[in-house]
N, C-alpha and C positions, 0 to 999 in steps of 0.2 A: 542260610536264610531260613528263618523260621516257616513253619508252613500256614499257608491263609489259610482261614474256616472259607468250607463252598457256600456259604448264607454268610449276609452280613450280621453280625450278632451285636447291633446299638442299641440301645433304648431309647425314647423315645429326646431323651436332653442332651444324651452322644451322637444321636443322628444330625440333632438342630445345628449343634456346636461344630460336626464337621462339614456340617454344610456350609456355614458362615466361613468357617477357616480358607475351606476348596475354595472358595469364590475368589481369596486372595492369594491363589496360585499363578503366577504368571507363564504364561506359554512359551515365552520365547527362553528367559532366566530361569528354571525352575529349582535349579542348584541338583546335586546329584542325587542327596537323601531324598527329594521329594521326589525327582524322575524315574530312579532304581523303586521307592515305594507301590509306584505301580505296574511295578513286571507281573508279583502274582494273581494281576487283576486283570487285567489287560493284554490280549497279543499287541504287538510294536513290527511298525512296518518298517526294513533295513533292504538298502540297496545292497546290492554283492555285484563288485566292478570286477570283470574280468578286463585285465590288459594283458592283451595279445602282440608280442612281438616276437619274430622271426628271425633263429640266428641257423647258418647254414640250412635254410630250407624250411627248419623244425619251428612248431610253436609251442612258445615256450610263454608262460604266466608269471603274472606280476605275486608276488608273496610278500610279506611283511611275518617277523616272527614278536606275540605280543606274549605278556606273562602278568598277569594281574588275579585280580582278586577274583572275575568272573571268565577269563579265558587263558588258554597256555597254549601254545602250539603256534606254526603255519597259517596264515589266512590270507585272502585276495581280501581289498581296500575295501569296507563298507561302513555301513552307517545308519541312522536311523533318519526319518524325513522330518525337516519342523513346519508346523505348519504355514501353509502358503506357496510353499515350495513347487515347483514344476520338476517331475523329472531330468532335465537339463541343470539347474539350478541346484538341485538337490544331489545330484553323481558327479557336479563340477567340485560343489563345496566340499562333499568326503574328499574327494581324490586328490584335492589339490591339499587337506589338512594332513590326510595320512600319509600322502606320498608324495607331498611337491609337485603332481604332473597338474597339466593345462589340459582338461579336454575339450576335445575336438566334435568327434561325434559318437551315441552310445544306439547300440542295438539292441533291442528286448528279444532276451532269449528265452526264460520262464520265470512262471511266478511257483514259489516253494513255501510250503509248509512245514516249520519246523517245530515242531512242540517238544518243549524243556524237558521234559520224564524221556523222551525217548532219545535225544541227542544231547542232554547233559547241560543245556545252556539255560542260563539267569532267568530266561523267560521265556514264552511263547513269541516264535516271530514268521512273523507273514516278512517272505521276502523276494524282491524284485533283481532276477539274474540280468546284468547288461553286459554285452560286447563295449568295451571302450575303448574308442581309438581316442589315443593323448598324447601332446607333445612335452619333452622337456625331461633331463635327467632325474632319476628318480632320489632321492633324498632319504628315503626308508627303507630296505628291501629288498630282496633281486628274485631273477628271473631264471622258473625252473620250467625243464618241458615237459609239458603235459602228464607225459606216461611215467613220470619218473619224480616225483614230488617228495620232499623230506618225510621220513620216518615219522616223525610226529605233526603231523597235518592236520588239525583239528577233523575231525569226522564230517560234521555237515559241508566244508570247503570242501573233501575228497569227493564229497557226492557231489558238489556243485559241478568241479574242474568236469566232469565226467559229462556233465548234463553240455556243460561248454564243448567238450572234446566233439561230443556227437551233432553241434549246433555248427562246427566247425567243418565236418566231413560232410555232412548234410549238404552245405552249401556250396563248396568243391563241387560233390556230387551234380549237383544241380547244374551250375554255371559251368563244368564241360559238358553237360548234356545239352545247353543249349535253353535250359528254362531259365525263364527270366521273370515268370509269374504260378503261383504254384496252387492254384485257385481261393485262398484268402486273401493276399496280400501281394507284393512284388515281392519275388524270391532276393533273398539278401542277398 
């Protein structure tokens, strides 16, 4: 990807002209060269679905392995939001495109800052960690435990799985001790 200048550099009959253009960008269609055109302009908000399922005891996460023009490797199901979308609506739609599941209910575990120079990705992304519980065979992908994730795992998934690992003992933790509220919120 070629690199944007940090100032926009129009004059004054290129600014007009793309102002008229942008106005006939549609939101919902924007076809890929025009949605990809704004990565080095814009951070993009993407879900990252952790699905959590339990085989002998252990938990073990949902993966998909992709290879494209802007990612290679290992990742948990995610996606970018369109607008309008509710969080509900919005981790139902990735999950159910990228992997076939139904979900059920998601947990907010954190929000992540990923900027492109430092973890190698298309763009800047503001991104929303969720616990998904979802029913229905999965159609893309399987499931590795935690501590134990492919060799080639994209880097920011490894840091996510990690953020989940601890979001997961965390609340173990909690629910044998008996907390059931942890002074924000009701304990997960």
């Amino acid at each position: 990807m070629e690199q944007q200048p940090e100032t926009t550099e129009l004059d004054q009959a290129e600014l007009e002209l793309y102002l008229r253009l942008q106005k006939k960008v549609g939101w919902k269609q924007t076809g890929k060269a025009v949605f990809e055109s704004f990565f080095p302009i814009l951070p993009f908000m993407c879900s990252e679905q952790a699905v959590i399922r339990y085989f002998n005891k252990i938990p073990h996460v949902l993966m998909w392995h992709r290879k494209d023009e802007n990612y290679e490797g290992w990742h948990m199901p995610g996606g970018y939001i369109l607008r309008g979308e509710s969080e509900l609506e919005w981790t139902s739609r990735v999950l159910n495109k990228e992997v076939g599941l139904e979900l059920k209910r998601i947990e907010f575990i954190r929000w992540l800052n990923h900027r492109a120079d430092v973890w190698g990705l298309p763009n800047h992304q503001l991104a929303c960690l969720f616990l998904c519980d979802a029913a229905g065979e999965v159609t893309k992908g399987k499931f590795f435990p935690l501590t134990s994730l492919p060799e080639d795992t994209m880097s920011h998934h490894r840091q996510m799985i990690q953020h989940v690992r601890a979001y997961l003992i965390r609340r173990e933790t909690m629910r044998k001790s008996g907390i059931f509220r942890d002074g924000f919120d009701r304990a997960p």
